[in-house]
C-alpha positions in Angstrom: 0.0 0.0 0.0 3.1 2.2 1.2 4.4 1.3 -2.0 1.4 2.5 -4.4 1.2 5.8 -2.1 4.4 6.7 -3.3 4.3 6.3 -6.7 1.4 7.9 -6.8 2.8 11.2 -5.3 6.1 10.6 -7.5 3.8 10.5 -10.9 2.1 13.7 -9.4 5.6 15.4 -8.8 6.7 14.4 -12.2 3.6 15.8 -14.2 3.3 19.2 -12.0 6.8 19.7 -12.6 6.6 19.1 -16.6 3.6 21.5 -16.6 5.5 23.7 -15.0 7.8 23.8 -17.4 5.9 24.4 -20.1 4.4 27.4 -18.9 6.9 29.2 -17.0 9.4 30.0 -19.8 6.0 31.9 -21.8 4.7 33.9 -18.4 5.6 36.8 -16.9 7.6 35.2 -14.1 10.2 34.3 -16.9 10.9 38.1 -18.0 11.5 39.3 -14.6 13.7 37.2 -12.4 16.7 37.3 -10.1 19.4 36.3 -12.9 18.2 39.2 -15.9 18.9 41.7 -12.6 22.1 40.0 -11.3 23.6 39.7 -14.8 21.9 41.4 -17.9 24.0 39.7 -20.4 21.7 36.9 -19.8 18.8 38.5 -21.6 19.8 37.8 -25.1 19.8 34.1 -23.6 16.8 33.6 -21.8 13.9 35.5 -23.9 15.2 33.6 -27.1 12.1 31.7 -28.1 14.2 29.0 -28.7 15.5 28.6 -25.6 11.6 28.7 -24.3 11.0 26.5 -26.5 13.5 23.8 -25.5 12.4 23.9 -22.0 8.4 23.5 -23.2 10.0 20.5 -25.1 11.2 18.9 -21.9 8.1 19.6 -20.1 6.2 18.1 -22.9 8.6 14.9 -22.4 7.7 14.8 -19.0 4.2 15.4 -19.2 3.9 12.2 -21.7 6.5 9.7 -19.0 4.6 10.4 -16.5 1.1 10.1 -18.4 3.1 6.9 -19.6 4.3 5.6 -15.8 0.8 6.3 -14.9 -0.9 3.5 -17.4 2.0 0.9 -16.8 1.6 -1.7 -13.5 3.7 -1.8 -11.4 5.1 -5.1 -11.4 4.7 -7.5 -8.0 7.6 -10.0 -6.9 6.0 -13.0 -5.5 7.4 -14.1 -2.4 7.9 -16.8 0.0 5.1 -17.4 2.4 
């Protein structure tokens, strides 16, 4: 039971953080964080769609294993009784 608890809050960690990652690199919170003020060379970096695109990519990835870990059984070990 243990066992199905926490896979079950692993697949939810793993598909919050792949949404997460879609949307964060198109919102606000994107353009104004602590590394464009600490060092503004980074801008040309960081608003490159490209770049936000690449990381939507990854959340998309991780959207889809964990959609994918979701479906699969676990499997069970029989053991000695």
């Amino acid at each position: 039971m243990l066992h199905r608890l926490l896979r079950i809050a692993m697949l939810m960690v793993w598909l919050e953080l792949g949404l997460t990652l879609i949307l964060v690199p198109w919102s606000d919170i994107w353009e104004a964080n602590y590394f464009l003020y600490q060092y503004p060379a980074l801008d040309i970096f960081l608003k490159n769609p490209f770049l936000r695109g690449a990381i939507s990519g990854l959340g998309l990835m991780n959207v889809v294993l964990s959609m994918g870990a979701f479906r699969r059984r676990a499997t069970v070990v029989p053991g000695r009784t």
